[in-house]
C-alpha positions in Angstrom: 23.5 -5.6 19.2 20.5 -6.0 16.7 21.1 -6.7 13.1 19.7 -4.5 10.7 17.2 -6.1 8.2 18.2 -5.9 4.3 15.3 -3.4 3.8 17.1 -1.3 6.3 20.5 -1.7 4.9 18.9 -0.8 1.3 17.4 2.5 2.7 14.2 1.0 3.0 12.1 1.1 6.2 13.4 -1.4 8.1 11.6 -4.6 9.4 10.3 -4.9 12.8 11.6 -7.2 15.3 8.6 -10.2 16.2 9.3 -11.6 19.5 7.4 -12.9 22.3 8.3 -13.3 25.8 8.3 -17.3 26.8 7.7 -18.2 30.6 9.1 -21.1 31.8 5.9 -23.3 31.6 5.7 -22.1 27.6 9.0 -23.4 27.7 7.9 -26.9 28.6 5.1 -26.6 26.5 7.5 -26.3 23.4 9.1 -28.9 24.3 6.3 -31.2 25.1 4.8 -30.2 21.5 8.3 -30.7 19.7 8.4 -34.3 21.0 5.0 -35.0 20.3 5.1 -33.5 16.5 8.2 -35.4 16.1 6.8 -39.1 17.2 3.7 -38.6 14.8 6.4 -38.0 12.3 8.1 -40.8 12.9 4.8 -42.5 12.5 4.2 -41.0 9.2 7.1 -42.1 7.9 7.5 -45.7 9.1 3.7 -45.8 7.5 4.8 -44.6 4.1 3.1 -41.4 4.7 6.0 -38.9 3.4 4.4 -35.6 2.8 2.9 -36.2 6.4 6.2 -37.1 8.3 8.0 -34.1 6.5 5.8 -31.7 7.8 5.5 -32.9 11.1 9.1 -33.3 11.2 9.1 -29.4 10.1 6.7 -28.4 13.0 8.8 -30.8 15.4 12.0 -28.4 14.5 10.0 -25.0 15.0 8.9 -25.8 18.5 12.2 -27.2 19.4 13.8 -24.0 18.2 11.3 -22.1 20.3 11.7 -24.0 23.7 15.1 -23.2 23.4 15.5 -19.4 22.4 12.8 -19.5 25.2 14.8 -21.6 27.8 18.3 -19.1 26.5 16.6 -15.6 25.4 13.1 -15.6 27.2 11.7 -15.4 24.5 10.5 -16.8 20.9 9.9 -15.6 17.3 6.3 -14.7 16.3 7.0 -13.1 12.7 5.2 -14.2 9.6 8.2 -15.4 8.2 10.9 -17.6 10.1 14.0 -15.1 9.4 13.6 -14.4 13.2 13.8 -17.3 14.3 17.3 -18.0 12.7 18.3 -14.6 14.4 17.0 -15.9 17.5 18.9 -19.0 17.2 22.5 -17.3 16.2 21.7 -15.3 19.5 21.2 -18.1 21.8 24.9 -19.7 21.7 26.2 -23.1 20.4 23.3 -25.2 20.8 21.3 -22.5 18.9 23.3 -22.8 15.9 23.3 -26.5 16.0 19.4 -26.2 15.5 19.6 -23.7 13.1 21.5 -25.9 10.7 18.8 -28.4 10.9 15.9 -25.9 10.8 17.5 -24.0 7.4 17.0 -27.4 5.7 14.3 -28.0 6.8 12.5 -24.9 6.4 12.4 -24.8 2.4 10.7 -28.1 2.6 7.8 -26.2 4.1 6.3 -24.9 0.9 6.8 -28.6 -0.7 5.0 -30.5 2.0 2.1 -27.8 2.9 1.2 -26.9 0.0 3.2 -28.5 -3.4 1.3 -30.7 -5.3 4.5 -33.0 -5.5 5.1 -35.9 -3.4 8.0 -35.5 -0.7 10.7 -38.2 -2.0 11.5 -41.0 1.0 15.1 -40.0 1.2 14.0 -36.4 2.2 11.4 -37.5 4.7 13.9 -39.5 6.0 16.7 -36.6 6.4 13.8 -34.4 7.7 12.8 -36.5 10.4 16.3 -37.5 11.3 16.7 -33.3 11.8 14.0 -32.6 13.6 15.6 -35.9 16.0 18.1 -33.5 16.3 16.7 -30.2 16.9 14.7 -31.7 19.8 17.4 -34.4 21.5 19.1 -30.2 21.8 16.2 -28.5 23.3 15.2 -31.1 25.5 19.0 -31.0 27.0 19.0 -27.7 26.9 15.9 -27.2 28.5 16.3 -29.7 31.8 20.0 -28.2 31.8 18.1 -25.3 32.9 14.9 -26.4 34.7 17.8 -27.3 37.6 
């Protein structure tokens, strides 16, 4: 069963569902991208780069998150914001909500590390790399799991 949006449950007009279907070849892709955003974090970070390594680490997380609602669902979130993708997540089982915890904390570091003028403090590179780790050791088992 679809959720209802908050502008729905508010008697507004409520929000339109972004999806796209993933084949399994996309699937791969995502993964192949998730790994390689999350090795140029690692980079970034080991080179003192900070604001870098966050957001690679961020972009590492998204495409994980996608490989796997794609390897589970079939298909990915393509909405402007990332509230769809959380949805997406809860819907594809245990290993969904394992990324999801990492990708809500990481997700508000978005703003700070695109587009803040504020440096990204080492501690919180460090935690955002070490999520995005996460997020893509999950879709990477997921995904041979089900490449069998």
């Amino acid at each position: 069963m679809a959720s209802r949006s908050k502008a729905c449950e508010s008697g507004g007009v409520p929000r339109q569902s972004r999806t796209r279907p993933v084949t399994r070849d996309q699937v791969a892709a995502y993964v192949r991208k998730a790994e390689e955003f999350l090795v140029a974090a690692a980079a970034e970070l080991n080179a003192g780069r900070k604001i870098a390594a966050t957001s690679l680490a961020i972009h590492a997380a998204v495409n994980a998150a996608d490989a796997l609602t794609g390897a589970r669902l079939g298909r990915r979130a393509a909405g402007q914001d990332h509230d769809e993708l959380l949805t997406l997540l809860d819907e594809a089982g245990p290993d969904g909500i394992a990324i999801a915890r990492d990708v809500v904390r990481l997700l508000p570091m978005k703003t700070r590390s695109d587009y803040e003028p504020d440096d990204v403090p080492q501690r919180a590179a460090t935690k955002a790399v070490e999520r995005a780790r996460r997020c893509v050791s999950i879709a990477h088992r997921v995904v041979d799991a089900t490449s069998l």
